[in-house]
Each structure stands twice: as C-alpha cells, then as structure tokens.
LUMDOMAR-708242 format. One record per residue: residue number from 1; residue in one letter; y, z, x of N, C-alpha, C, CB in turn. Coordinates in nm, 3 decimals, always signed. Each point is the difference from the previous one (the first is absolute). Glycine has a CB too. Example, Ala and Ser with C-alpha at 12.3 -4.5 7.8 and 13.67 -1.06 7.14 Angstrom:
! residues 2
     k   r   n_north      n_up    n_east   ca_north     ca_up   ca_east   c_north      c_up    c_east   cb_north     cb_up   cb_east
     1   A    -0.569    +0.780    +1.319     +0.119    +0.000    -0.089    +0.120    +0.000    +0.090     -0.117    +0.125    -0.189
     2   S    +0.222    -0.197    +0.154     +0.119    +0.006    +0.082    +0.109    +0.073    -0.077     -0.063    -0.215    +0.118
***
This chain:
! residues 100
     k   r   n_north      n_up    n_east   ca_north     ca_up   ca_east   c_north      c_up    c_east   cb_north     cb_up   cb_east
     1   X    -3.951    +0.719    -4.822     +0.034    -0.137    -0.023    +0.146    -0.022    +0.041     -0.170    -0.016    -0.187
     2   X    +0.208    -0.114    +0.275     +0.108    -0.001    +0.021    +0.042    -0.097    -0.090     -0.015    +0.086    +0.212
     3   X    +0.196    -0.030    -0.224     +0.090    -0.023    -0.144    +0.046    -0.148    +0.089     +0.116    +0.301    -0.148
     4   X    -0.114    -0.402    +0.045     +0.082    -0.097    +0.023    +0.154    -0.049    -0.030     -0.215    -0.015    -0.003
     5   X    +0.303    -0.054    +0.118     +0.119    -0.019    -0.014    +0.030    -0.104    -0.090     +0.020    +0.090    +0.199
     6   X    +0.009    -0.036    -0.300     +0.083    -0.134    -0.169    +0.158    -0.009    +0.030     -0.163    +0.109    -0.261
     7   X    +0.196    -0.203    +0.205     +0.124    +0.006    -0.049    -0.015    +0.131    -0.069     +0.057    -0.253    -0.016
     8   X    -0.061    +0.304    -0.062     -0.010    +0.121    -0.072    +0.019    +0.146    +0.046     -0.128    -0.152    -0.089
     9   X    +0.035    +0.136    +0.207     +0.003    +0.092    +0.059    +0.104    +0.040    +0.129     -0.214    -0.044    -0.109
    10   X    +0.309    -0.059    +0.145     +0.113    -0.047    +0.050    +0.109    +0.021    -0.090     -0.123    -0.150    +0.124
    11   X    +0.178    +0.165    -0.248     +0.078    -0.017    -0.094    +0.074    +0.085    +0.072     -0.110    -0.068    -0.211
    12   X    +0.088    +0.200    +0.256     +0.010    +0.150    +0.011    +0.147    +0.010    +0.159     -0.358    +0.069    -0.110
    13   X    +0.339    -0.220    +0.131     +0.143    -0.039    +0.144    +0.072    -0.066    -0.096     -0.106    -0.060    +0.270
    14   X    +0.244    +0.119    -0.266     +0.125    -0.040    -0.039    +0.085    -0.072    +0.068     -0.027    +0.158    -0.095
    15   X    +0.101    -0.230    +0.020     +0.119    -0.074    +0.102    +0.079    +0.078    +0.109     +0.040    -0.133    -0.199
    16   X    +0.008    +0.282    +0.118     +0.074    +0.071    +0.057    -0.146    +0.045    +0.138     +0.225    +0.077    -0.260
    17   X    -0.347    -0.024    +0.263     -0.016    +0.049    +0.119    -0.065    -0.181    +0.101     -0.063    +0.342    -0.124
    18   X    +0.080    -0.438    +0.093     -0.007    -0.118    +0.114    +0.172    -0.015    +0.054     -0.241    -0.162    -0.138
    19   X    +0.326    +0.169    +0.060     +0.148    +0.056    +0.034    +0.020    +0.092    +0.156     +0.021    +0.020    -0.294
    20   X    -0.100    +0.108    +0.263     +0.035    +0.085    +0.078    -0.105    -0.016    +0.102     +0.123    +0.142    -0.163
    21   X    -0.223    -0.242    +0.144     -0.127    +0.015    +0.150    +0.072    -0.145    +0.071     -0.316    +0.117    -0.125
    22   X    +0.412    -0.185    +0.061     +0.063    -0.077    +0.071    +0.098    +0.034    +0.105     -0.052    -0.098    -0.178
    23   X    +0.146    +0.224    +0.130     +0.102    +0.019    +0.066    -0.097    +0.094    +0.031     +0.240    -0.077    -0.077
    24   X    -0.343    +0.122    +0.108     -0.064    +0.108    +0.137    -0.010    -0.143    +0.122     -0.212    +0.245    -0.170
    25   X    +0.155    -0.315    +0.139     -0.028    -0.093    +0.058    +0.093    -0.056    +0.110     -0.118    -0.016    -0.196
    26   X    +0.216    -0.050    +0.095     +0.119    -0.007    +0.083    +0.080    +0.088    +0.087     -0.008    -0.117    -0.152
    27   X    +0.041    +0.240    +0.079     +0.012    +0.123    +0.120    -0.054    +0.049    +0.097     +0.057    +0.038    -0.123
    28   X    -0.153    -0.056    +0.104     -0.140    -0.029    +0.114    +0.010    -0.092    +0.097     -0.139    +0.038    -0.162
    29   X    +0.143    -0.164    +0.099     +0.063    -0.072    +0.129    +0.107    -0.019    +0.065     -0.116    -0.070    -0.066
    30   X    +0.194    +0.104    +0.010     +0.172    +0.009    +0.033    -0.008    +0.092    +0.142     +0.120    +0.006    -0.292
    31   X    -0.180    +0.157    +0.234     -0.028    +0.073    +0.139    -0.048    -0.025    +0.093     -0.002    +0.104    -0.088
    32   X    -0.110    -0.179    +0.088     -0.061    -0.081    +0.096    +0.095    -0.064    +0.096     -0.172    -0.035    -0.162
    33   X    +0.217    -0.045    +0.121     +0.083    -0.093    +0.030    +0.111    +0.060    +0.073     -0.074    -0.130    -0.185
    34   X    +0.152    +0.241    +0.126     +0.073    +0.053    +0.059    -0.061    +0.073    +0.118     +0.124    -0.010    -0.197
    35   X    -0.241    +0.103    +0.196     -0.060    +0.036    +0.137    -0.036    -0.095    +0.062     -0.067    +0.174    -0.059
    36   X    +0.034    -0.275    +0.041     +0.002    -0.132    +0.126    +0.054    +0.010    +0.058     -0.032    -0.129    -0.058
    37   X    +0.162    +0.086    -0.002     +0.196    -0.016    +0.060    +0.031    +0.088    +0.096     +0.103    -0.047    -0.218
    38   X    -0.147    +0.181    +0.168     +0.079    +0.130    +0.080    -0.129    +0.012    +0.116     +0.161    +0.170    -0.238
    39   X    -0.273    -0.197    +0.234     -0.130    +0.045    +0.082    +0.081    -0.163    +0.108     -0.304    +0.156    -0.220
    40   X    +0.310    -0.272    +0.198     +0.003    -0.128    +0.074    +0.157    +0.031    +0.048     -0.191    -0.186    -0.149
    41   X    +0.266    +0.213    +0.093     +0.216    +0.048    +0.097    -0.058    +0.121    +0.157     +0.237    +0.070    -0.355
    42   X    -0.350    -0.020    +0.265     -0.029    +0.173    +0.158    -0.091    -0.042    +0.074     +0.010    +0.235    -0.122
    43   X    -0.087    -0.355    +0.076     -0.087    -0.086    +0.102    +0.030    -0.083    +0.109     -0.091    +0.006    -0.166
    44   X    +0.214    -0.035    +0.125     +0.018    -0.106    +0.129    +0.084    +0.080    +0.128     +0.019    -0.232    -0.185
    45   X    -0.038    +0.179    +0.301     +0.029    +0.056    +0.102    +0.149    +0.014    +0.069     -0.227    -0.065    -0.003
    46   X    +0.296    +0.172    +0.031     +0.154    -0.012    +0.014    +0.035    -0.100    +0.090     +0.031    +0.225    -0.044
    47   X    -0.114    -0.305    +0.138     +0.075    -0.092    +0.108    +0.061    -0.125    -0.083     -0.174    +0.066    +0.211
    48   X    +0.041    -0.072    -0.326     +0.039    -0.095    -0.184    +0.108    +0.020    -0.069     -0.203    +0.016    -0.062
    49   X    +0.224    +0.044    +0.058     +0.130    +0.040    -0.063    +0.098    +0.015    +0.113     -0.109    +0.121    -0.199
    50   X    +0.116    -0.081    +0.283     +0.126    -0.033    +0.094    +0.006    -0.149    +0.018     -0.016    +0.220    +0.134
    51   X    -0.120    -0.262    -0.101     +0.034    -0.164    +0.019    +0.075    -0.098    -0.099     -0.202    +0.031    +0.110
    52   X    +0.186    +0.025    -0.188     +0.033    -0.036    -0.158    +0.135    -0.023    -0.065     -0.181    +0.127    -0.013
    53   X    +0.231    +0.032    +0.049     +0.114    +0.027    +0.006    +0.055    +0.061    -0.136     +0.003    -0.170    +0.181
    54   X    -0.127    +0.222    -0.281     -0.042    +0.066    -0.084    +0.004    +0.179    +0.017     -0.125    -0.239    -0.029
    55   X    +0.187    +0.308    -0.042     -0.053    +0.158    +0.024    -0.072    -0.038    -0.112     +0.178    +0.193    +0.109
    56   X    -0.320    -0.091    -0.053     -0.128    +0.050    -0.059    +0.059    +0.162    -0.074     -0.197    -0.147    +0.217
    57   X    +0.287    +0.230    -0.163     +0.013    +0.112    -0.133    +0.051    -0.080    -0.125     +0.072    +0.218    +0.155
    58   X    +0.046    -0.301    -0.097     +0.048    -0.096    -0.160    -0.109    -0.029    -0.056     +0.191    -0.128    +0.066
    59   X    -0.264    +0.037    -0.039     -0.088    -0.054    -0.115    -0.119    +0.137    -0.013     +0.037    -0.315    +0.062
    60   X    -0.045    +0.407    +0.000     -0.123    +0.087    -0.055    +0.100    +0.039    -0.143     -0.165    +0.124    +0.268
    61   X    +0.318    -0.074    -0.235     +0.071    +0.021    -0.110    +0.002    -0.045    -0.107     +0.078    +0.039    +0.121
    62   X    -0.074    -0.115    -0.101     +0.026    -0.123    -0.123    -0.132    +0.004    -0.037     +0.189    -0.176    +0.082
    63   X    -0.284    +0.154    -0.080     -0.115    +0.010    -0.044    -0.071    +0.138    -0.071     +0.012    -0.177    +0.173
    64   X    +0.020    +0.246    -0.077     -0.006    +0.137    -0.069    +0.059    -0.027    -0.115     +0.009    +0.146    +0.185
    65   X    +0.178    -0.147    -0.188     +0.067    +0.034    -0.129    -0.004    -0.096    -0.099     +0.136    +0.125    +0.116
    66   X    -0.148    -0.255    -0.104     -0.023    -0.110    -0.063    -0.139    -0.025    -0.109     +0.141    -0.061    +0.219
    67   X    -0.216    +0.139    -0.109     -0.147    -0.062    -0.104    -0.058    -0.136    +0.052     +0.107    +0.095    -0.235
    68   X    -0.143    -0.156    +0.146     -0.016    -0.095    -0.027    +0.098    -0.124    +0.040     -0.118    +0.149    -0.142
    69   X    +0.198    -0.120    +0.046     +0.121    -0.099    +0.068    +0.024    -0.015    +0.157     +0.117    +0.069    -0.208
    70   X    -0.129    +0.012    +0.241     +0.048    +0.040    +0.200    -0.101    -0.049    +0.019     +0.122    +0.221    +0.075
    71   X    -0.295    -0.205    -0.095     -0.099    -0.072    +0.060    -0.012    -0.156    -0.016     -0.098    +0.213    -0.028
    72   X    +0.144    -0.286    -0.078     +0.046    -0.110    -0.008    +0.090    -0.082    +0.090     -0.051    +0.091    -0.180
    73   X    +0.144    -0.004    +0.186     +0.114    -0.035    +0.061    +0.000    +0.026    +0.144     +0.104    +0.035    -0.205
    74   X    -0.229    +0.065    +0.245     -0.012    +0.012    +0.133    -0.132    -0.161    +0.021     +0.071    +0.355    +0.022
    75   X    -0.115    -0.395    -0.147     -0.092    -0.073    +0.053    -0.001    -0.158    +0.017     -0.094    +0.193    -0.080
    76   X    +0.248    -0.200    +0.002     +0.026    -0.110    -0.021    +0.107    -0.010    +0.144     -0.058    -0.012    -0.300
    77   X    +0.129    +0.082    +0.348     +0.093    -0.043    +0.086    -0.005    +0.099    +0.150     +0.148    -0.092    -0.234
    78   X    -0.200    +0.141    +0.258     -0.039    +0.103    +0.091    -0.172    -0.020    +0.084     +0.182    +0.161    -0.186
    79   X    -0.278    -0.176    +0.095     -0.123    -0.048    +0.068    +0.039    -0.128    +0.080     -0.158    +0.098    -0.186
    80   X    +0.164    -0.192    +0.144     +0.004    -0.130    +0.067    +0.116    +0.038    +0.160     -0.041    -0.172    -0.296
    81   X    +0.119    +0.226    +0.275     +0.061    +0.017    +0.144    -0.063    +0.074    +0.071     +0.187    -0.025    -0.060
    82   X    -0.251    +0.116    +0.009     -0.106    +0.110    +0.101    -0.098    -0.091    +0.016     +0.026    +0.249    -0.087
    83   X    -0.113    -0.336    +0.056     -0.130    -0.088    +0.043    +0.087    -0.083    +0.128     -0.162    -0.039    -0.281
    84   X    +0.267    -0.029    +0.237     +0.056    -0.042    +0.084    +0.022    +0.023    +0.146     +0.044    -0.022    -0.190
    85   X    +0.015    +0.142    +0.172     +0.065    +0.068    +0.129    -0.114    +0.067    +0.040     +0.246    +0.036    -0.060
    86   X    -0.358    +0.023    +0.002     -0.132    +0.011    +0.081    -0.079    -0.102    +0.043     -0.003    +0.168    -0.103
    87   X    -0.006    -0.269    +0.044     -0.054    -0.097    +0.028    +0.101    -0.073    +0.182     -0.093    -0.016    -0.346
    88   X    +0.220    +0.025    +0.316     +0.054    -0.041    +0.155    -0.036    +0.130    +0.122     +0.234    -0.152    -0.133
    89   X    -0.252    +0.274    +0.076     -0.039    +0.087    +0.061    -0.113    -0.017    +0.077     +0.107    +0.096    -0.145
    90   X    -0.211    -0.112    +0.065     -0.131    -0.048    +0.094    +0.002    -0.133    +0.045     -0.137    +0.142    -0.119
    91   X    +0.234    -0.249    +0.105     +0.004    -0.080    +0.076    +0.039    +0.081    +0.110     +0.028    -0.185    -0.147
    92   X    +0.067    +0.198    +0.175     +0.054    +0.014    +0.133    -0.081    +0.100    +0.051     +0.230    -0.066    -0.041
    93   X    -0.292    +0.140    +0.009     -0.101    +0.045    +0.074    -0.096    -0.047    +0.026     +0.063    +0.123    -0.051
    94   X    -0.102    -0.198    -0.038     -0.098    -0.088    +0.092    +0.023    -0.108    +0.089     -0.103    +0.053    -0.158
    95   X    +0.232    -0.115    +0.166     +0.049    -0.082    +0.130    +0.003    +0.099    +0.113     +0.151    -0.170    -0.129
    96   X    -0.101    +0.333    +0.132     +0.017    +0.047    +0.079    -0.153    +0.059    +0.065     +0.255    +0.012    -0.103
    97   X    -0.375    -0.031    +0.001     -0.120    +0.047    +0.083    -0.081    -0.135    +0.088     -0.033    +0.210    -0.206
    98   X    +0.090    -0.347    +0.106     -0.062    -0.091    +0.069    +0.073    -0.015    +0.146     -0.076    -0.111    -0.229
    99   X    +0.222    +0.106    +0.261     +0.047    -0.002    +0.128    -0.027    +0.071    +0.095     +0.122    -0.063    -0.092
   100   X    -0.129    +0.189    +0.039     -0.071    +0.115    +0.134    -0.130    +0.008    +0.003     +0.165    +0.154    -0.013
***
C-alpha cells in the first residue's frame, strides 16, 4: 500500500534544511552563471576583440578571479561592445563579398 503525503508526514523538513536547499540552489546558479561568462569571454573570436579594442586574457582574468562579480561586469559592459564590433565585422564582410 502506498503511504500518503500529510502535513504530518512533512513536519519532519525544517526551516533550517529549506535554508540550506536554498543556498544549494543559489550556488548552483551562481556557477552556472559564472561558467557562461568564462565559456562566452573564450568564445568569441580574436578579430572581436581586436576590433573592439578589448583584451580577451583581461576579461578571461577578471572573470576567472572575480567570480561572479567579473561575469557581471563582463556582461554588463564588455558583451555589448563585442556584439557590436562583431556585428560591424560581418558587415563589412559582407559588403566586401557582395562587391566581388
């Protein structure tokens, strides 16, 4: 016979362990987040970052040593110039395939 779930039979979770499956949670995603950051700085392509005018070891650095914070901070002020400057990148390559 299968046992059914009561309040009662629930009593047995404490404040203290929803506490600690919170902060798994959150640490959980935090890492995530941070391997984004550091997986998306080694993704983009060096002509991007020269175009840019960005070094890519800096921000792998910073990200590395930062954590979190550095992936923020790489994502708040660092992505948007790399979309950018790739984004003029394949323009001009593509003016230069439509002319020839």
């Amino acid at each position: 016979m299968r046992e059914q779930l009561t309040p009662e039979a629930l009593a047995f979770v404490t404040s203290a362990q929803v506490v600690v499956l919170a902060v798994i949670v959150v640490a959980l995603t935090m890492t995530g987040f941070w391997l984004w950051a550091l997986i998306d700085v080694l993704s983009w392509p060096s002509s991007t970052w020269g175009s840019s005018g960005l070094g890519r070891m800096r921000w792998v650095s910073r990200v590395l040593l930062l954590g979190c914070i550095g992936a923020v901070w790489y994502l708040r002020s660092t992505r948007r110039q790399l979309k950018t400057a790739y984004a003029e990148i394949r323009w001009a390559k593509r003016d230069d395939d439509n002319l020839g």
